[in-house]
C-alpha positions in Angstrom: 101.8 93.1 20.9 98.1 94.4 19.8 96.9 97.2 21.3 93.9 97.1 23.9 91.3 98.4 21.8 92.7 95.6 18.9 92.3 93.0 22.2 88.6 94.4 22.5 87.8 93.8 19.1 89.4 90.4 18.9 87.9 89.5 22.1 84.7 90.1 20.5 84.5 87.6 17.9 86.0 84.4 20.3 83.0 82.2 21.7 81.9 82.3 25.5 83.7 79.0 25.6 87.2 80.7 25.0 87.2 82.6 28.2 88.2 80.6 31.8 85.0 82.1 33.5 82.5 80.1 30.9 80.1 77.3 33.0 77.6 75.7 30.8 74.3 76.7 31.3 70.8 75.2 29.8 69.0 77.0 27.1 66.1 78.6 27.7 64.5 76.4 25.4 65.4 73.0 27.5 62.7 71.4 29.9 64.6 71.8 32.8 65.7 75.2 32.3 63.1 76.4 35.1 64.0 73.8 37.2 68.1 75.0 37.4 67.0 78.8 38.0 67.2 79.9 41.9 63.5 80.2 43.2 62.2 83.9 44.2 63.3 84.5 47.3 65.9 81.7 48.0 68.8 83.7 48.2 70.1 84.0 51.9 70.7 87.6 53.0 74.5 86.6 53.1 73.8 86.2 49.4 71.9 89.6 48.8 74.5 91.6 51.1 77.5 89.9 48.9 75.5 90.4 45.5 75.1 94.2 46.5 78.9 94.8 47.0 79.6 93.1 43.4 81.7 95.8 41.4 79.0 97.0 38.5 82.3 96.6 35.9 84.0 93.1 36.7 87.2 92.4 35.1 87.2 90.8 32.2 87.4 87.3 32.4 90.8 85.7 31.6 91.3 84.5 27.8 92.2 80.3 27.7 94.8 80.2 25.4 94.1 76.4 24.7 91.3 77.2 22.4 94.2 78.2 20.1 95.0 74.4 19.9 91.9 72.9 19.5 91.3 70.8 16.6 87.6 72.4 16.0 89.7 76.0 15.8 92.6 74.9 14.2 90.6 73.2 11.5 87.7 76.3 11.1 91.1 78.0 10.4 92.4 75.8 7.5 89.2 76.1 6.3 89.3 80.4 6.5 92.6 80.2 4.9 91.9 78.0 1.9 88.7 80.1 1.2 90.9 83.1 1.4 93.6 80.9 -1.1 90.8 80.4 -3.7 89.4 83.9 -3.7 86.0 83.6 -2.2 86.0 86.4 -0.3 86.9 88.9 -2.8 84.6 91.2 -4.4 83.8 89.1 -7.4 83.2 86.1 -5.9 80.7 88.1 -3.0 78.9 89.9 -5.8 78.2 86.1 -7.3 77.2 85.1 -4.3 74.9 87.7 -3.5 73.2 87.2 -7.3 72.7 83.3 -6.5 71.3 83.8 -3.6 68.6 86.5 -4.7 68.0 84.2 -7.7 67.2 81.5 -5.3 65.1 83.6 -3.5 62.8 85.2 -6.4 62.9 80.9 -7.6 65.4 81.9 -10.8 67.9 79.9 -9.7 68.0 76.4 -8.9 69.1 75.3 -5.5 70.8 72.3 -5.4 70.4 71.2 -1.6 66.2 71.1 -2.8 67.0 68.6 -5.2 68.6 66.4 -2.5 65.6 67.2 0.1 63.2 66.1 -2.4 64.8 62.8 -3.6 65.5 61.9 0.0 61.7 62.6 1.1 61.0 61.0 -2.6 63.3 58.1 -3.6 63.2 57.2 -6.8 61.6 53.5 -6.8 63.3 52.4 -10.0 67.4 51.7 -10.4 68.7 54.7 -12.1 72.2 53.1 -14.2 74.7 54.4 -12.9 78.5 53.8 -12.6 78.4 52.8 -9.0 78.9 49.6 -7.1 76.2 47.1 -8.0 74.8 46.5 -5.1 74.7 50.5 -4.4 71.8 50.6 -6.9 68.7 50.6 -4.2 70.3 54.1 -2.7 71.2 56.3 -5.4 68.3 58.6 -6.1 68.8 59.1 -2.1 70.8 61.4 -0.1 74.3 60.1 0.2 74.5 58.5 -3.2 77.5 60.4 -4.0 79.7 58.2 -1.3 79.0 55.0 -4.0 80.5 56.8 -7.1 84.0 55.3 -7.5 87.4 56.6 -8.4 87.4 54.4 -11.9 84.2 56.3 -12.2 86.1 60.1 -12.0 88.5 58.6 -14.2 86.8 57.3 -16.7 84.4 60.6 -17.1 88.0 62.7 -17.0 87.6 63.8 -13.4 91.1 62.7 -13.1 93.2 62.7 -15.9 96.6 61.6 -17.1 99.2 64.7 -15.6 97.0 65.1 -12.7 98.9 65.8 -9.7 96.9 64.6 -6.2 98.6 66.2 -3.2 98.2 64.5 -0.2 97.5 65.8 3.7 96.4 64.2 7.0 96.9 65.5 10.5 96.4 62.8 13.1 95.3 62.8 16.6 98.8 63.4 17.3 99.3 66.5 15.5 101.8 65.0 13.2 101.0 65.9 9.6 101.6 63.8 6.6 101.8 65.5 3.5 103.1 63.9 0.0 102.4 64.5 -3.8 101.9 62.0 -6.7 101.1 62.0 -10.0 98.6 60.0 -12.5 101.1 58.4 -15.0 98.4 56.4 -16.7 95.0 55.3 -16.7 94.2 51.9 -17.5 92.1 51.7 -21.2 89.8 49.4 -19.6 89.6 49.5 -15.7 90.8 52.8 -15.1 92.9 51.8 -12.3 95.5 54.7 -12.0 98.8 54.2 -12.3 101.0 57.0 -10.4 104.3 58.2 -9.7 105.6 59.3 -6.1 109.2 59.4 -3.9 110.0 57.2 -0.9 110.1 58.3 2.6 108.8 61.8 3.8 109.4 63.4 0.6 106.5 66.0 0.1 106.9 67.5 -3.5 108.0 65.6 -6.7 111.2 66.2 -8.7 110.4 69.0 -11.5 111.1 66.3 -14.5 108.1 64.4 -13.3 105.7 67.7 -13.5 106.7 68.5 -17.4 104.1 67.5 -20.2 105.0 65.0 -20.9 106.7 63.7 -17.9 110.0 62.3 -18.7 110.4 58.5 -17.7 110.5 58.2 -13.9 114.1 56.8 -12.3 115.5 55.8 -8.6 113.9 56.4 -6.8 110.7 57.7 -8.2 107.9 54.5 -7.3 105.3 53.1 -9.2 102.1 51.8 -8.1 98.8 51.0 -9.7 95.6 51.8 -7.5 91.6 51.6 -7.6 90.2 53.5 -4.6 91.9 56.8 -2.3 92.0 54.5 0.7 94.5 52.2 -1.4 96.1 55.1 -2.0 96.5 56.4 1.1 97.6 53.3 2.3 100.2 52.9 -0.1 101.6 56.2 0.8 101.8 56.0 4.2 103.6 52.6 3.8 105.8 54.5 1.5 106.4 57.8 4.0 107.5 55.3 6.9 106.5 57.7 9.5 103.0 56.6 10.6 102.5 52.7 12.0 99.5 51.1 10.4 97.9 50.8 14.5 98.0 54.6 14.8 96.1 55.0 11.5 92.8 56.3 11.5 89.5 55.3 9.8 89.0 58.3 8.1 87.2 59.6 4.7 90.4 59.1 2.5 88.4 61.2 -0.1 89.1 64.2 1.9 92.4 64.1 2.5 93.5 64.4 -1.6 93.2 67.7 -3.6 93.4 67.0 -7.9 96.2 70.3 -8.9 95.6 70.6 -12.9 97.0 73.0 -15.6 94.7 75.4 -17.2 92.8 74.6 -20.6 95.6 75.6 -22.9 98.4 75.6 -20.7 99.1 72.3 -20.1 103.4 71.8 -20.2 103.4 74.7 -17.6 103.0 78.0 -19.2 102.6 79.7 -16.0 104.9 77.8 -13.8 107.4 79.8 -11.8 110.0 79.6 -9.9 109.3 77.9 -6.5 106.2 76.6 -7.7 106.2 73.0 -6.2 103.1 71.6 -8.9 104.6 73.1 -11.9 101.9 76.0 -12.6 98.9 73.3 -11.8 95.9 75.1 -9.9 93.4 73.3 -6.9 90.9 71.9 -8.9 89.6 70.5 -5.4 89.6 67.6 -3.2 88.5 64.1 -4.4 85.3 64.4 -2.3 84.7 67.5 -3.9 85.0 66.4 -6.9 83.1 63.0 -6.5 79.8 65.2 -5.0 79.9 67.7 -8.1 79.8 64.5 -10.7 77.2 63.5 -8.6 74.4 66.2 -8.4 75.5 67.1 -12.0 74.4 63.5 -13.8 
């Protein structure tokens, strides 16, 4: 349906790998690269005669249409379409992007990722307190120190609050997708475990009397459950979608697979919230491992 010059220009941006004519080759960096070129003078004259009647314009090789499918593609394009969701590729957010970076580069800006360099070449030799997992306290200070920072941590610094809807969304190996929505009802005063709100089965979205502020008092067949990490919640959702067997469950970072939807300062009870609009006029705030890393690096 595109046009041939569109097909040239698409063509264009696809990897070597996308087309059925790609063999893997060594770089001209490897070792052995000199050892898998052909030797002056080895070709046979068969060769040289056969080389000689090669068309100077081949055809172009044939596109594979699997790369379409494949999960590094399909998930680079998730990833495209969320940043287009969230505006980064709009004028504003370029022209902020190209100030950080100069200020980086004249050293009037801080860089984050040199903080992180420095403190893994440079761990800190005393504990810094943190709220972390006890025995966690030798590796903070050190890169990856943002994996011990727990969920009572985000909810207890108001990282997750009380109205807080967390969607929900896996794709397995199979390419079935598991999406469902909850909502924080409470947080414990003391352990701030969370106590949320979701439906049963392979109900994505909640019922809009669960999204007001304050949410009226849940019914059948809204469920209840109280938990203390996203792996406990995942789990608990799954168990409550009925579509995924615990065997065929992966291992995965939980912590990725949760985005925190919020109102607006000022807006909470849904000021904005239209018609069709599944969160009740909530906005991404994020995913949980998003969230967890900016806490982090912020402290």
């Amino acid at each position: 349906m595109i046009s041939e010059g569109g097909r040239a220009r698409l063509r264009g941006l696809l990897p070597p790998t996308a087309f059925s004519d790609y063999r893997e080759r060594l770089g001209e960096d490897h070792p052995a690269f000199e050892d898998m070129e052909p030797k002056a003078g080895s070709s046979s004259e068969g060769e040289k005669n056969f080389n000689a009647m090669v068309v100077d314009s081949p055809p172009e090789p044939e596109l594979n249409l699997s790369v379409f499918t494949d999960p590094h593609f399909l998930a680079a394009a998730r990833t495209f379409q969320d940043h287009l969701y969230l505006g980064w590729f709009s004028d504003a957010h370029v022209e902020k992007v190209r100030q950080f970076q100069a200020g980086v580069v004249s050293g009037e800006t801080a860089a984050p990722w040199k903080d992180e360099v420095w403190e893994r070449d440079n761990p800190a030799l005393e504990a810094i307190e943190l709220d972390v997992a006890p025995s966690a306290s030798l590796s903070v200070g050190r890169a990856g120190g943002a994996s011990e920072v727990k969920l009572y941590t985000l909810a207890k610094k108001g990282i997750i609050r009380v109205g807080d809807v967390i969607a929900y969304k896996r794709t397995f190996a199979t390419s079935e997708v598991v999406e469902k929505d909850i909502i924080v009802q409470s947080i414990h005063p003391k352990t701030y475990a969370l106590t949320i709100l979701t439906q049963p089965g392979p109900v994505k979205y909640l019922p809009p009397h669960l999204l007001a502020d304050p949410p009226e008092e849940p019914d059948a067949p809204t469920l209840s459950m109280t938990i203390t990490s996203p792996t406990m919640l995942e789990t608990g959702l799954l168990d409550t979608d009925d579509r995924m067997e615990r065997a065929r469950r992966p291992n995965g970072n939980a912590w990725k697979c949760f985005t925190v939807w919020r109102w607006r300062r000022g807006d909470a009870g849904g000021g904005n919230w239209r018609e069709g609009d599944e969160r009740g006029g909530r906005e991404n705030h994020g995913t949980l491992f998003y969230l967890r890393g900016s806490y982090y690096h912020e402290m």
